[in-house]
C-alpha positions as CSV (number, residue, x, y, z in Angstrom):
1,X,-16.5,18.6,5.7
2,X,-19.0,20.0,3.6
3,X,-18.4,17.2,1.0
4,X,-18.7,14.6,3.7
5,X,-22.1,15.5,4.5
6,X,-23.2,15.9,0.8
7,X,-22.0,12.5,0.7
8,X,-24.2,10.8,3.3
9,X,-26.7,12.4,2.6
10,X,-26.6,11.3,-1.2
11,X,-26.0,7.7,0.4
12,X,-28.6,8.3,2.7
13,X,-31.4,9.3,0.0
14,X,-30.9,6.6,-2.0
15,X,-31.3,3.9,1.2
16,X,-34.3,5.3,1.4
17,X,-35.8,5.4,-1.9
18,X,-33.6,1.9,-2.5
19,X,-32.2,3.4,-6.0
20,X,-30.0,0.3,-7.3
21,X,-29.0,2.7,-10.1
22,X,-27.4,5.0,-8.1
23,X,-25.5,3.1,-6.2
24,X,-23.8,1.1,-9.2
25,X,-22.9,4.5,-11.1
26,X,-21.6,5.7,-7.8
27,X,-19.5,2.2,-7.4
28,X,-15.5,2.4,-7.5
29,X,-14.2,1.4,-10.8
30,X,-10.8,0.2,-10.9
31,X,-10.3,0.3,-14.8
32,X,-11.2,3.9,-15.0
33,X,-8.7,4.5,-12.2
34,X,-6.1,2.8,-13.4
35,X,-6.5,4.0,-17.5
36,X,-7.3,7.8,-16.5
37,X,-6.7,8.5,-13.3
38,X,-3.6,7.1,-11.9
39,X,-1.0,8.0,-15.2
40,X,-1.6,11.8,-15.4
41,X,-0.5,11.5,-11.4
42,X,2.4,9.6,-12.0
43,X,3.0,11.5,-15.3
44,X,2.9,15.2,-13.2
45,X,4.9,14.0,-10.6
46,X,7.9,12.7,-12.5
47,X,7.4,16.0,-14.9
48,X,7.8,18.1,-12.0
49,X,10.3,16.2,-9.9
50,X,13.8,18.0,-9.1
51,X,15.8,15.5,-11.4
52,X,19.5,17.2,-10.1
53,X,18.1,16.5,-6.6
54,X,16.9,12.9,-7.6
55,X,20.2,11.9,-8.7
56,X,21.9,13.1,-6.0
57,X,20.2,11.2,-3.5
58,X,20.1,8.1,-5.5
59,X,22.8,6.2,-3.6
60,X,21.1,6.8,0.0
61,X,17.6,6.3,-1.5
62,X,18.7,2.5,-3.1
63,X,20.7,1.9,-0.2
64,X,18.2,2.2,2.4
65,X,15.5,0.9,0.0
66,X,17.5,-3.0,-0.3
67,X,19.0,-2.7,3.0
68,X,15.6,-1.4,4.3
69,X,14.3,-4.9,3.0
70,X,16.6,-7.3,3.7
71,X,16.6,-5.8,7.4
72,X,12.9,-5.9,7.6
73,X,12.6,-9.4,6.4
74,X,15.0,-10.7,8.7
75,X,13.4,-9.1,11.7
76,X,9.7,-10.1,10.7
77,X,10.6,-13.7,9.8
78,X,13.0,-13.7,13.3
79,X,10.3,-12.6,15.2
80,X,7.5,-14.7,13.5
81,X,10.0,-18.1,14.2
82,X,10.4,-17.0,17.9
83,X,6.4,-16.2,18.2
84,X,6.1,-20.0,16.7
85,X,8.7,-21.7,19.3
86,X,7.1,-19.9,22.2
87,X,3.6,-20.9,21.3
88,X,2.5,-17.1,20.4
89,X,1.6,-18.1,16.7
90,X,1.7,-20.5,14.7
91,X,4.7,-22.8,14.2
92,X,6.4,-22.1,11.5
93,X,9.9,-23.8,9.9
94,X,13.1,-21.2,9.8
95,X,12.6,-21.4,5.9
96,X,9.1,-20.5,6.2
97,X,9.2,-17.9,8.5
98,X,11.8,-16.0,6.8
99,X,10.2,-16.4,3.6
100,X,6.8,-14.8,5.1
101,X,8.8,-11.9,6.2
102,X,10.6,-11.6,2.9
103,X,7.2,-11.9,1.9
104,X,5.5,-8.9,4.0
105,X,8.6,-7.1,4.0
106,X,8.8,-6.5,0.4
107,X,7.3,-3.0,0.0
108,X,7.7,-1.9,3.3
109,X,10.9,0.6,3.4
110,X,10.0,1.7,-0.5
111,X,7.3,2.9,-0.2
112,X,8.0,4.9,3.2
């Protein structure tokens, strides 16, 4: 909380005083995120994950990844056709209605 209200207030000063420079060193840079930030997070948890445990849940984990999937895409491009045919949403073909769910439903059950 405490951090919070640093942080408006930071934001707030410089509204005031209309300091351009501390708002674009302040800006979110995606390079310096991906470069330095995100592999030492990836790197720590794959250092200190339980690799007996891993492998033992591999089969449920892939199965329910690619079933996952394929049962979410047929759902979301079922329910996107019928949405279409009842005048809902936009009408969409079969073809293109699954493929929008395959499309959507792509990193939905991995990354749950």
């Amino acid at each position: 909380v405490i951090g919070l209200l640093v942080g408006v207030a930071a934001g707030g000063l410089s509204e005031m005083f209309e300091s351009q420079t501390m708002a674009e060193d302040e800006s979110f840079d995606d390079e310096f995120f991906m470069v330095w930030l995100l592999p030492p997070i990836i790197f720590a948890a794959g250092y200190n994950m339980n690799v007996p445990a891993f492998f033992d849940n591999l089969g449920p984990t892939m199965l329910l990844a690619f079933g996952g999937t394929v049962l979410s895409a047929a759902v979301v491009g079922a329910c996107v056709y019928l949405a279409g045919q009842l005048g809902l949403a936009y009408r969409l073909s079969l073809l293109a209605s699954f493929f929008f769910g395959s499309l959507i439903s792509a990193t939905d059950p991995v990354t749950v």
